[in-house]
N, CA, C and O atoms as a Tripos MOL2 file, in Angstrom:
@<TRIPOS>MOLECULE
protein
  264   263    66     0     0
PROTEIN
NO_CHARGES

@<TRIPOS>ATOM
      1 N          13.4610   25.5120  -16.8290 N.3       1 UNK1
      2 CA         12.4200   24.5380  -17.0220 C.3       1 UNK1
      3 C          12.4760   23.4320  -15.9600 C.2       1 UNK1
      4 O          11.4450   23.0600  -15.4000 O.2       1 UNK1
      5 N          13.7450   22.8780  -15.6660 N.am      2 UNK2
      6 CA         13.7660   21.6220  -14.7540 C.3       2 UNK2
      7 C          14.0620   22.4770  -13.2390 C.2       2 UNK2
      8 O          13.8350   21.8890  -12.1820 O.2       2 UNK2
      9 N          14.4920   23.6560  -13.2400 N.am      3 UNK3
     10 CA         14.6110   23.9710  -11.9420 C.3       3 UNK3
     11 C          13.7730   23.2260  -10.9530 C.2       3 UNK3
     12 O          14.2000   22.3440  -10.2070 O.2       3 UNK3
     13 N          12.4390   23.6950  -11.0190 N.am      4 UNK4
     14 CA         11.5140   23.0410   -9.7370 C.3       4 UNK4
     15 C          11.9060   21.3700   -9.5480 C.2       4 UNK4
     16 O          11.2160   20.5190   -8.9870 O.2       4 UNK4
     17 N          12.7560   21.2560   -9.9650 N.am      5 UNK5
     18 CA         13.5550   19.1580   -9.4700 C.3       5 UNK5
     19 C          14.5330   19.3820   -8.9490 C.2       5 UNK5
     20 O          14.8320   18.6330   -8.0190 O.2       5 UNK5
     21 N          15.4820   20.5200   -9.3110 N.am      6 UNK6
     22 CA         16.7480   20.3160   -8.9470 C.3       6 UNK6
     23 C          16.9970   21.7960   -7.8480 C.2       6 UNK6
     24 O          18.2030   21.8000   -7.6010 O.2       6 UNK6
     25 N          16.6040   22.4950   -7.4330 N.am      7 UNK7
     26 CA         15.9640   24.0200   -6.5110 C.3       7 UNK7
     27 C          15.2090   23.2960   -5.3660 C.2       7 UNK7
     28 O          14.7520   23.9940   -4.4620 O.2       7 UNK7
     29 N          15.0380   21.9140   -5.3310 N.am      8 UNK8
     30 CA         13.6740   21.8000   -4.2780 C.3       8 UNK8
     31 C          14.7340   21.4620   -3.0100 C.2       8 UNK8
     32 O          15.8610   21.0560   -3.2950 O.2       8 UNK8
     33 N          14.3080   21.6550   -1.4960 N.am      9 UNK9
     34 CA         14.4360   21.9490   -0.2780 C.3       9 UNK9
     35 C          14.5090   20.5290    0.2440 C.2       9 UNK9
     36 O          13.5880   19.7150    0.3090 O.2       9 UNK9
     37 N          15.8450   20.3740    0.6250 N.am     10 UNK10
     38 CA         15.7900   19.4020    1.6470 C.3      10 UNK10
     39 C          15.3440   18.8780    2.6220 C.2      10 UNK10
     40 O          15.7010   19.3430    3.7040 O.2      10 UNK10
     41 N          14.3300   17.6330    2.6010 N.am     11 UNK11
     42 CA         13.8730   17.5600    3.9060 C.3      11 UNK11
     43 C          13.9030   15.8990    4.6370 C.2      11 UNK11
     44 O          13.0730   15.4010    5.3980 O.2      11 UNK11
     45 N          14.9630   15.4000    4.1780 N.am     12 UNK12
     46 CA         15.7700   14.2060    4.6580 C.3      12 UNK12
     47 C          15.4360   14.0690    5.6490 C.2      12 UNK12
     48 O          14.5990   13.2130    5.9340 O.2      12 UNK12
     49 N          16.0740   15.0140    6.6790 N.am     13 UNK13
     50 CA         16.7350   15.2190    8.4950 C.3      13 UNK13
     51 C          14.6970   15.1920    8.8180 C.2      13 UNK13
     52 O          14.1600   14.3170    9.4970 O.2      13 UNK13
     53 N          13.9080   16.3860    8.1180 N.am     14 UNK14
     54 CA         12.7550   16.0770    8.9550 C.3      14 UNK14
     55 C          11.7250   15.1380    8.4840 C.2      14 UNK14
     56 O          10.6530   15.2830    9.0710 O.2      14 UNK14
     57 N          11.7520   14.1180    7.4940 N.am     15 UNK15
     58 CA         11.1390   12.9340    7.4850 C.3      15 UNK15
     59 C          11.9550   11.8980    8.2870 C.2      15 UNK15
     60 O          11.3330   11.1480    9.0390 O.2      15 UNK15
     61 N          13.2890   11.7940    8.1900 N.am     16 UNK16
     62 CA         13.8550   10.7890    9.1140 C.3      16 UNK16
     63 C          13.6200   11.1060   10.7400 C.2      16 UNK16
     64 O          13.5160   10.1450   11.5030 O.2      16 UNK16
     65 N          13.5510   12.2790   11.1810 N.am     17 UNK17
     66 CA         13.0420   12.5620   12.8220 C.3      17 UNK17
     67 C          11.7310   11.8010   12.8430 C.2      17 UNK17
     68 O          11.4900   10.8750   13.6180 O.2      17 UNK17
     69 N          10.9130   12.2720   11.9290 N.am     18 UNK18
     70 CA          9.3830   11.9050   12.0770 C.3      18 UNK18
     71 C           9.5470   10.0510   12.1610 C.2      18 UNK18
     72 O           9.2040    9.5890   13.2490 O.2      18 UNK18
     73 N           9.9710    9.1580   11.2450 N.am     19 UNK19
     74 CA         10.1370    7.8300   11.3910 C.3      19 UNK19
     75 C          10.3110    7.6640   12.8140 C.2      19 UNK19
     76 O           9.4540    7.3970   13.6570 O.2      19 UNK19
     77 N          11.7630    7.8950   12.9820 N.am     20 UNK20
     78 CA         12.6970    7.4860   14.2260 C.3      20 UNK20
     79 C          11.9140    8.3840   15.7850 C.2      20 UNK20
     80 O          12.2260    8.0760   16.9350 O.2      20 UNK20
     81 N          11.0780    9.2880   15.4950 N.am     21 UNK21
     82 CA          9.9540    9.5210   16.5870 C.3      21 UNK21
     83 C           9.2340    8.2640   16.8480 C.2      21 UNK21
     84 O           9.4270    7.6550   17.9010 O.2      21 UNK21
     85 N           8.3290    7.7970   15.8560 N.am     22 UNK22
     86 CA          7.6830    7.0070   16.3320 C.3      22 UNK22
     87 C           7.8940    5.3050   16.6070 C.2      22 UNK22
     88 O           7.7200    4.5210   15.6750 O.2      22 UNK22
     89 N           8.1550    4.9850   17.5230 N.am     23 UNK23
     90 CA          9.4640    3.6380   17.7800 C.3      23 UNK23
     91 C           8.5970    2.8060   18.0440 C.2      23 UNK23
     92 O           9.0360    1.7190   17.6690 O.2      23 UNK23
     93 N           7.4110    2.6660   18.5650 N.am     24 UNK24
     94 CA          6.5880    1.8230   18.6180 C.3      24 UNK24
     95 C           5.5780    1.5330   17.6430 C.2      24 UNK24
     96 O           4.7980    0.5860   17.7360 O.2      24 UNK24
     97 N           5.6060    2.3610   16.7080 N.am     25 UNK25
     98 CA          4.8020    2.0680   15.4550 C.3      25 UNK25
     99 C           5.4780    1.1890   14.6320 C.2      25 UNK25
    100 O           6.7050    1.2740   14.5770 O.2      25 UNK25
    101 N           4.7570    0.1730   13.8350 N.am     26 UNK26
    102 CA          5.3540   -0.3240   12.7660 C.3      26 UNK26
    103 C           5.6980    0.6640   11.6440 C.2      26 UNK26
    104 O           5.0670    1.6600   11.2890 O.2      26 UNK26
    105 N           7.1900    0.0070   11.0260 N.am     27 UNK27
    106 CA          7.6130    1.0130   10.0280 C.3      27 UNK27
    107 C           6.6430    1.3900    9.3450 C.2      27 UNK27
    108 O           6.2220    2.5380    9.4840 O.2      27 UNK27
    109 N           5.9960    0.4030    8.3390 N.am     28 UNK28
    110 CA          4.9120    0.7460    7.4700 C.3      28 UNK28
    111 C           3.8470    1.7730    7.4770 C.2      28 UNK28
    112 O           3.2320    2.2210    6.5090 O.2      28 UNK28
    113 N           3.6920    2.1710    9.1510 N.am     29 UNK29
    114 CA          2.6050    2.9590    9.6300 C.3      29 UNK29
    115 C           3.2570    4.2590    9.8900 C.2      29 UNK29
    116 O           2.4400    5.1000   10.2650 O.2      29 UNK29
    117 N           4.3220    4.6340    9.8200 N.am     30 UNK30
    118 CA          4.9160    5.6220   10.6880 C.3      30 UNK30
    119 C           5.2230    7.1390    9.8100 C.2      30 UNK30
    120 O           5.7270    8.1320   10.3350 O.2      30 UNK30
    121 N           4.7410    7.0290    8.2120 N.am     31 UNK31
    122 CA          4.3930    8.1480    7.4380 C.3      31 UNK31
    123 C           3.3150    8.5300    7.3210 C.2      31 UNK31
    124 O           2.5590    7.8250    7.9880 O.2      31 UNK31
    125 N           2.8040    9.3180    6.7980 N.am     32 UNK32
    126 CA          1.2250   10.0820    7.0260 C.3      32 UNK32
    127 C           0.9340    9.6700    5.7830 C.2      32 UNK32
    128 O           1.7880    9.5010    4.9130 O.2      32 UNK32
    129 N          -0.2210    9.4960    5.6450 N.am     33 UNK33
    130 CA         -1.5680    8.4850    5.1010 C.3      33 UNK33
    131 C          -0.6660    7.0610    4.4080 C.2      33 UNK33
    132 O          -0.9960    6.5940    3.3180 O.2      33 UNK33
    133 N           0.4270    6.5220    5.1810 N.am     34 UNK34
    134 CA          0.5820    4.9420    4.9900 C.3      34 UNK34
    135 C          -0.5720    4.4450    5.5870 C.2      34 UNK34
    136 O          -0.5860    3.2370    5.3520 O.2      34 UNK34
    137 N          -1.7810    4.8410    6.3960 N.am     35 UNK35
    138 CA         -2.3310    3.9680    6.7420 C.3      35 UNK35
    139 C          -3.7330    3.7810    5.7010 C.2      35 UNK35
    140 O          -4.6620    2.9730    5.7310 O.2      35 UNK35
    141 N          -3.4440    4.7910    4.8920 N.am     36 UNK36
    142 CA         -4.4960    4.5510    3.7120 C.3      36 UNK36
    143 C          -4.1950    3.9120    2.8210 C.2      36 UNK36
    144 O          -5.0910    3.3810    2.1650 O.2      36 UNK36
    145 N          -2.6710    3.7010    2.4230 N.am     37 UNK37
    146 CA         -1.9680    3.2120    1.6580 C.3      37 UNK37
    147 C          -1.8710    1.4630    1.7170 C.2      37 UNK37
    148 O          -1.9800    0.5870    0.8590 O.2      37 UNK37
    149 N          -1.6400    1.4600    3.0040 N.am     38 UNK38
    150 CA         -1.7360   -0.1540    3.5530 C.3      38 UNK38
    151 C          -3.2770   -0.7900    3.1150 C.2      38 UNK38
    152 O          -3.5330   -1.6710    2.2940 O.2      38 UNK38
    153 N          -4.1470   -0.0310    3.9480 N.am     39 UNK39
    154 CA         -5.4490   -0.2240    3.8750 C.3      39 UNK39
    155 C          -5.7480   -0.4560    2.4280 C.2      39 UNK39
    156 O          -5.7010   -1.5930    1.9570 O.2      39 UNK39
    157 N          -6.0160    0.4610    1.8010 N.am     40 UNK40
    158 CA         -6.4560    0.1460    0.5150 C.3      40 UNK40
    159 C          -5.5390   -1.0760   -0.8440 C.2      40 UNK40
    160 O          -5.8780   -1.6560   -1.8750 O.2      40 UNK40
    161 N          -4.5690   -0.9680   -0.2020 N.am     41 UNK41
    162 CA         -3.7830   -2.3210   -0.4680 C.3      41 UNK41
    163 C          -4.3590   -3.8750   -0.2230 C.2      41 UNK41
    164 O          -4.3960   -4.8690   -0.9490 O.2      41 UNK41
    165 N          -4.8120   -3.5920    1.2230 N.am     42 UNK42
    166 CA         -5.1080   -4.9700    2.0250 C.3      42 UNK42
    167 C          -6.2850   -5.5900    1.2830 C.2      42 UNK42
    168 O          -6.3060   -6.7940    1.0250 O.2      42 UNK42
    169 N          -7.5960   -4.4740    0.8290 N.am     43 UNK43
    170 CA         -8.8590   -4.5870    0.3150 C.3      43 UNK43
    171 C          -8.4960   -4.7670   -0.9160 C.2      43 UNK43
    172 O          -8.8920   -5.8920   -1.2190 O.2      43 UNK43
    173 N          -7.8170   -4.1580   -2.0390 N.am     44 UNK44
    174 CA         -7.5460   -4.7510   -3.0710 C.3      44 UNK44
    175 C          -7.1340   -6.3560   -3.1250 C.2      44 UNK44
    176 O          -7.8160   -7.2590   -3.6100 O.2      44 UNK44
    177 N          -5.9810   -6.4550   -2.5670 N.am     45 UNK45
    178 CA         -5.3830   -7.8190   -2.5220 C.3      45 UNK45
    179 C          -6.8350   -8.9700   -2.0110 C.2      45 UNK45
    180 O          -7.1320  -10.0910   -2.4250 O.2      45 UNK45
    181 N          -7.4020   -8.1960   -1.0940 N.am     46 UNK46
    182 CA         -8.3530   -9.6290   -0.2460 C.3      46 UNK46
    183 C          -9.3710   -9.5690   -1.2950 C.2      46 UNK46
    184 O          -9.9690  -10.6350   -1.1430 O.2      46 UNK46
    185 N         -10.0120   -8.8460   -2.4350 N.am     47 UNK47
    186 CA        -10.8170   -8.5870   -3.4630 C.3      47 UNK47
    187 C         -10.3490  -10.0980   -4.8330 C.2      47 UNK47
    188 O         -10.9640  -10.9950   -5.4090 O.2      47 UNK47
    189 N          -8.9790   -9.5940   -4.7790 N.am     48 UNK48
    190 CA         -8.4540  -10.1510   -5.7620 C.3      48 UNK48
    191 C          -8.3960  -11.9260   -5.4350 C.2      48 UNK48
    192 O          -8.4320  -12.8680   -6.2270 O.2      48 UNK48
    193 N          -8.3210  -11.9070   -4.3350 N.am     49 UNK49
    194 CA         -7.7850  -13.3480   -3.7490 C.3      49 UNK49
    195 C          -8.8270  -13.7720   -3.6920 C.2      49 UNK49
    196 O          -8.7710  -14.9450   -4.0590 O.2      49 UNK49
    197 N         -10.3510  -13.3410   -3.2880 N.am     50 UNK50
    198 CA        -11.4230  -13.8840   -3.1700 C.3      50 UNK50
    199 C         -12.2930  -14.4060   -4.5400 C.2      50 UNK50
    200 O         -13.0270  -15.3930   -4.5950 O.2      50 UNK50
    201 N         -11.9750  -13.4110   -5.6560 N.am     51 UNK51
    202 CA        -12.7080  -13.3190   -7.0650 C.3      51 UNK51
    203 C         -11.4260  -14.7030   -7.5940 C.2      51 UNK51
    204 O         -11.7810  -15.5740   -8.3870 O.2      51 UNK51
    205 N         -10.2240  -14.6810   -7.1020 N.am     52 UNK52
    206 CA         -9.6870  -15.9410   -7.8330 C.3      52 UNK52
    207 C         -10.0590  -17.4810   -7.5310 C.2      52 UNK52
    208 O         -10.2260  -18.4720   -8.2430 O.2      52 UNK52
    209 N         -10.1170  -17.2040   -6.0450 N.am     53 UNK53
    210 CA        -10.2760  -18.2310   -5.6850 C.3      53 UNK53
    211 C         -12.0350  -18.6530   -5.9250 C.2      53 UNK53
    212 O         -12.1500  -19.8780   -5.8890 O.2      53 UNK53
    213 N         -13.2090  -18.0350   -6.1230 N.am     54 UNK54
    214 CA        -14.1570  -18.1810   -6.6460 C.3      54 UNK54
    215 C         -14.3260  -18.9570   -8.3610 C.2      54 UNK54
    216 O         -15.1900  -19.6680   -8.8750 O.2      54 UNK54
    217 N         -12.8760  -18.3150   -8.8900 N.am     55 UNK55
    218 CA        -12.8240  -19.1660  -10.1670 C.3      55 UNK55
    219 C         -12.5690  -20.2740  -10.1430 C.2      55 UNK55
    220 O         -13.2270  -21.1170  -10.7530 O.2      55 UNK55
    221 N         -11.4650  -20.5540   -9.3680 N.am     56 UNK56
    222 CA        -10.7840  -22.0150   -9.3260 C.3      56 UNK56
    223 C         -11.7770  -22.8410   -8.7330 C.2      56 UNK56
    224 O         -11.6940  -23.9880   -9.1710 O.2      56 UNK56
    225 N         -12.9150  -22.6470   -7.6880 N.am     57 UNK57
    226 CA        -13.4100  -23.5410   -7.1360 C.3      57 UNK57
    227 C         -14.4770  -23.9180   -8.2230 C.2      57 UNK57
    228 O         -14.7300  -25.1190   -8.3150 O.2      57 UNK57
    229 N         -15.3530  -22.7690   -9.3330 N.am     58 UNK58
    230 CA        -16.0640  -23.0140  -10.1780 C.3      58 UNK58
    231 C         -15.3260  -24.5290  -11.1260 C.2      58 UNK58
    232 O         -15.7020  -25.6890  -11.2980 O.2      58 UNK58
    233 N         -14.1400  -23.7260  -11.5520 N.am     59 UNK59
    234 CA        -13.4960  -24.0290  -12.7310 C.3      59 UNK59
    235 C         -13.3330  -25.9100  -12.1510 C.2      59 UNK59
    236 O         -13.4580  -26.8260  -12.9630 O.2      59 UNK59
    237 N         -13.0320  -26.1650  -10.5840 N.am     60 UNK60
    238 CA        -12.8100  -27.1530  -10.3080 C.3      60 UNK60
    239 C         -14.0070  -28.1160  -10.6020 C.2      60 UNK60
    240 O         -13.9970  -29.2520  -11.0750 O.2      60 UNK60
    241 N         -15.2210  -27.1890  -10.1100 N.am     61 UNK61
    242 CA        -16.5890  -27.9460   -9.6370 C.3      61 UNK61
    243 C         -17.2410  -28.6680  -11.2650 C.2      61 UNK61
    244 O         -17.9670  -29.6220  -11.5440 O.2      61 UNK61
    245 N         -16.4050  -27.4470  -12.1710 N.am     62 UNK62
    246 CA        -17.3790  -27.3660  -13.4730 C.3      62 UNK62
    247 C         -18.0700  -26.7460  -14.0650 C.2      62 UNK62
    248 O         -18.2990  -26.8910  -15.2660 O.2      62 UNK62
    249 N         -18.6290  -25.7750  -13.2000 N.am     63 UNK63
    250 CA        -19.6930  -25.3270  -13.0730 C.3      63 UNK63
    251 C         -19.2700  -23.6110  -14.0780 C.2      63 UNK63
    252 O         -18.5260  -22.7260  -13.6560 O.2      63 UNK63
    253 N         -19.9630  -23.6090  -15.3180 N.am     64 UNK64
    254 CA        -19.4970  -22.6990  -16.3130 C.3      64 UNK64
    255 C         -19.8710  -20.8420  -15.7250 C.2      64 UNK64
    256 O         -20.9350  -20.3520  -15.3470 O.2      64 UNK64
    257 N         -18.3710  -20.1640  -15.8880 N.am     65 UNK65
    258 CA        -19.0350  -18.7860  -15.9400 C.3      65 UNK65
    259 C         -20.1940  -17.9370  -16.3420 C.2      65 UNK65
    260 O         -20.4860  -17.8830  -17.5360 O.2      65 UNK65
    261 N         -20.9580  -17.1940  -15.3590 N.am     66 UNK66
    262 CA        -22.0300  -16.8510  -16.1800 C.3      66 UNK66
    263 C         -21.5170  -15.3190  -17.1140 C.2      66 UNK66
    264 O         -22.2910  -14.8000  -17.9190 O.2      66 UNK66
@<TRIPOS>BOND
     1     1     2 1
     2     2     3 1
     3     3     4 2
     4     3     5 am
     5     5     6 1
     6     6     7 1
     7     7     8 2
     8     7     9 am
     9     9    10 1
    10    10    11 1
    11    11    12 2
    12    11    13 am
    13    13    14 1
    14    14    15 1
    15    15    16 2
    16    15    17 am
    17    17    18 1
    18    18    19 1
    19    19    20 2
    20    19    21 am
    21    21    22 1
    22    22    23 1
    23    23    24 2
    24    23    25 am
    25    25    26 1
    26    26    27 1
    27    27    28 2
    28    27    29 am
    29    29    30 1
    30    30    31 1
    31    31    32 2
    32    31    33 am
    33    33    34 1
    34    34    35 1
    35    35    36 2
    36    35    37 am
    37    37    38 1
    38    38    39 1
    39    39    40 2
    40    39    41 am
    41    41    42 1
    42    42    43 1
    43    43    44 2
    44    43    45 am
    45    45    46 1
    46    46    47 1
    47    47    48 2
    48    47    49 am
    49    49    50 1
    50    50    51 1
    51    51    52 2
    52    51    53 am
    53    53    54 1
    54    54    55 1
    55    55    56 2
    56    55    57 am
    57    57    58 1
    58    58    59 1
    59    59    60 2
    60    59    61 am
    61    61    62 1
    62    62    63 1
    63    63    64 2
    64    63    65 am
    65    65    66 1
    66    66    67 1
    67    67    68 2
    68    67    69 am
    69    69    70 1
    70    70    71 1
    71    71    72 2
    72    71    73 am
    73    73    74 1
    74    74    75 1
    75    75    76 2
    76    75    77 am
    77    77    78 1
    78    78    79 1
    79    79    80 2
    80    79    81 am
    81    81    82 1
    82    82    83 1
    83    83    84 2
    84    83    85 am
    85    85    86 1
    86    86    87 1
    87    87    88 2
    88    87    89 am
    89    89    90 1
    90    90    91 1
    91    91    92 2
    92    91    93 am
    93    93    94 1
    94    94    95 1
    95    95    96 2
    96    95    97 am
    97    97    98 1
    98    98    99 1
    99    99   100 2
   100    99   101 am
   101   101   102 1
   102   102   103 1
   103   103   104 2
   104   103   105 am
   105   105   106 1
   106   106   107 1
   107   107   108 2
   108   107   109 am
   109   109   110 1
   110   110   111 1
   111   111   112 2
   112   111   113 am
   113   113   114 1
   114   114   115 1
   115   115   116 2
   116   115   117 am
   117   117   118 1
   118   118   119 1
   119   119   120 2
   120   119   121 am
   121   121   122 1
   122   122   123 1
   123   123   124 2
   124   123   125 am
   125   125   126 1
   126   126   127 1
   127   127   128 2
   128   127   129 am
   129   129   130 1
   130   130   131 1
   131   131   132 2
   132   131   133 am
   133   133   134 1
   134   134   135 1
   135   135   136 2
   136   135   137 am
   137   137   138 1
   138   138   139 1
   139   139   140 2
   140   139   141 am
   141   141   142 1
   142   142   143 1
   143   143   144 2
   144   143   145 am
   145   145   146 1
   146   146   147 1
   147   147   148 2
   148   147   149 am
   149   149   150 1
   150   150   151 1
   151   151   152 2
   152   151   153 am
   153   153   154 1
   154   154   155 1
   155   155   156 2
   156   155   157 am
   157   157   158 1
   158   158   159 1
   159   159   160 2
   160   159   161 am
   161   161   162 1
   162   162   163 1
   163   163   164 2
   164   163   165 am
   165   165   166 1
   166   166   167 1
   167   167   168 2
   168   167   169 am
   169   169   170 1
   170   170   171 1
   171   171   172 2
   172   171   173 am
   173   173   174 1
   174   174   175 1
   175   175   176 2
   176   175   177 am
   177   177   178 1
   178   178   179 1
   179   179   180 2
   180   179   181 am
   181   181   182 1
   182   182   183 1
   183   183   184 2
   184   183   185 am
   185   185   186 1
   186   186   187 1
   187   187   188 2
   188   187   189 am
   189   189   190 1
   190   190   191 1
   191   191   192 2
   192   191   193 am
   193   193   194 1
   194   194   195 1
   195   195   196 2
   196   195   197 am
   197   197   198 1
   198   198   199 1
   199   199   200 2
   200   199   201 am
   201   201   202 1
   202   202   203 1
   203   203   204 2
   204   203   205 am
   205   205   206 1
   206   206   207 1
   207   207   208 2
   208   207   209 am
   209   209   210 1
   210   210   211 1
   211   211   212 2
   212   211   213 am
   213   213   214 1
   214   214   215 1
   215   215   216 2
   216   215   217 am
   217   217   218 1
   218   218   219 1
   219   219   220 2
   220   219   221 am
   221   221   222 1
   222   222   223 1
   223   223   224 2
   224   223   225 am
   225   225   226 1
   226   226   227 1
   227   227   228 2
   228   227   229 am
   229   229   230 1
   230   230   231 1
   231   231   232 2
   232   231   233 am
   233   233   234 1
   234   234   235 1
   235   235   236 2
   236   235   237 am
   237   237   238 1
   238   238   239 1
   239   239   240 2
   240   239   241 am
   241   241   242 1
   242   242   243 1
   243   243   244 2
   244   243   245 am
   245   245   246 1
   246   246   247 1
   247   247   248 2
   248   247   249 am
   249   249   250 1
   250   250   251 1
   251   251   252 2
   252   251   253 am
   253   253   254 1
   254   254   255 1
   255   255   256 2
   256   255   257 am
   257   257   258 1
   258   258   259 1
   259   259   260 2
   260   259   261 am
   261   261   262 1
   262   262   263 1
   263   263   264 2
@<TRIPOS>SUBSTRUCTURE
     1 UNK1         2 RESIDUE 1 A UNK
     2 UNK2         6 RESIDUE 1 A UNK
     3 UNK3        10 RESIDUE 1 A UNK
     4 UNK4        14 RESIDUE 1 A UNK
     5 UNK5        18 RESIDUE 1 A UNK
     6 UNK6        22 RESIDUE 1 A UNK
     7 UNK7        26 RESIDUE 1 A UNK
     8 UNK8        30 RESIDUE 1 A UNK
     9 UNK9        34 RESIDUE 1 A UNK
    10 UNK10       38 RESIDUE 1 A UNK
    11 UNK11       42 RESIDUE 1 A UNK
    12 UNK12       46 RESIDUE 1 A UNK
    13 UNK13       50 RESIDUE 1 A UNK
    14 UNK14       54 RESIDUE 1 A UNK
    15 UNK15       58 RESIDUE 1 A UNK
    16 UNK16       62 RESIDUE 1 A UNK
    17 UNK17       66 RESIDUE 1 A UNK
    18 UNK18       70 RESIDUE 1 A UNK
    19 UNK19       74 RESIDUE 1 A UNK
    20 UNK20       78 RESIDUE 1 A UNK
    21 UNK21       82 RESIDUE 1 A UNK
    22 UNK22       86 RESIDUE 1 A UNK
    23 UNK23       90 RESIDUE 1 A UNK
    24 UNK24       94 RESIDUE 1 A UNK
    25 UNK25       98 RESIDUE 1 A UNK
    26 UNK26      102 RESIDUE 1 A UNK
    27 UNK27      106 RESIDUE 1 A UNK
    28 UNK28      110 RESIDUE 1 A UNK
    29 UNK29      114 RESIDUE 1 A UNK
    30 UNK30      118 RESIDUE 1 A UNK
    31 UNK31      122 RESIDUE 1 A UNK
    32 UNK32      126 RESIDUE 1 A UNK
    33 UNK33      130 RESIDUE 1 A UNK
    34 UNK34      134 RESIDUE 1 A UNK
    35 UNK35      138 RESIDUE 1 A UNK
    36 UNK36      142 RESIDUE 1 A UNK
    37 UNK37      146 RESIDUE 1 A UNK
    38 UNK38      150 RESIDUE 1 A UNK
    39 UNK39      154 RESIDUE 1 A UNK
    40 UNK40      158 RESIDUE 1 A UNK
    41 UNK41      162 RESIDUE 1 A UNK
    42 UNK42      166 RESIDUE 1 A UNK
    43 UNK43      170 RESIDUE 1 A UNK
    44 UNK44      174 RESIDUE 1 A UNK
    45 UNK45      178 RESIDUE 1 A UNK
    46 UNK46      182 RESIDUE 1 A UNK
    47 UNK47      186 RESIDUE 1 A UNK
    48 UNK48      190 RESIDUE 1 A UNK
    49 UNK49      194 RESIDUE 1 A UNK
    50 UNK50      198 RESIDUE 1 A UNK
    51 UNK51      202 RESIDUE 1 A UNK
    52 UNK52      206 RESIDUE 1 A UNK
    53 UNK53      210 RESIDUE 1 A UNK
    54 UNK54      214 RESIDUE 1 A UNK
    55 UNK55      218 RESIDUE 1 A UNK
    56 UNK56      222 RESIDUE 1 A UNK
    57 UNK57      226 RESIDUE 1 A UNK
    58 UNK58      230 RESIDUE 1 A UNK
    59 UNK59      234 RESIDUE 1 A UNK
    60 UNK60      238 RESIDUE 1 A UNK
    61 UNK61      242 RESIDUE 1 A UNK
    62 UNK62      246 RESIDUE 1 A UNK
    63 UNK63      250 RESIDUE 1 A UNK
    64 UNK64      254 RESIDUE 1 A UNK
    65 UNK65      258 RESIDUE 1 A UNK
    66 UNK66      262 RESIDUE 1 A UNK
């Protein structure tokens, strides 16, 4: 039953080549689709930061949620 966790194929040596290949990339960028990963991170977070800060300036002004 648990075989397929504990049977699975080492592949340490060829994700660590792939990192340490690319030396001029930032770490963050240097796995395959981190750059979707980042990305869709960045747009969440700037979503979130914008809808808060829209409250606080209401909440400051007065001015009631619709």
């Amino acid at each position: 039953m648990l075989s397929g966790i504990y049977n699975m194929q080492n592949r340490v040596l060829e994700k660590q080549k792939l990192v340490q290949r690319q030396a001029h990339v930032p770490v963050y960028y240097r796995l395959p689709r981190s750059k979707l990963y980042v990305n869709s991170y960045l747009v969440l977070f700037s979503a979130g930061m914008a809808c808060t800060t829209l409250g606080v300036y209401q909440l400051i002004r007065g001015k009631p949620s619709e």
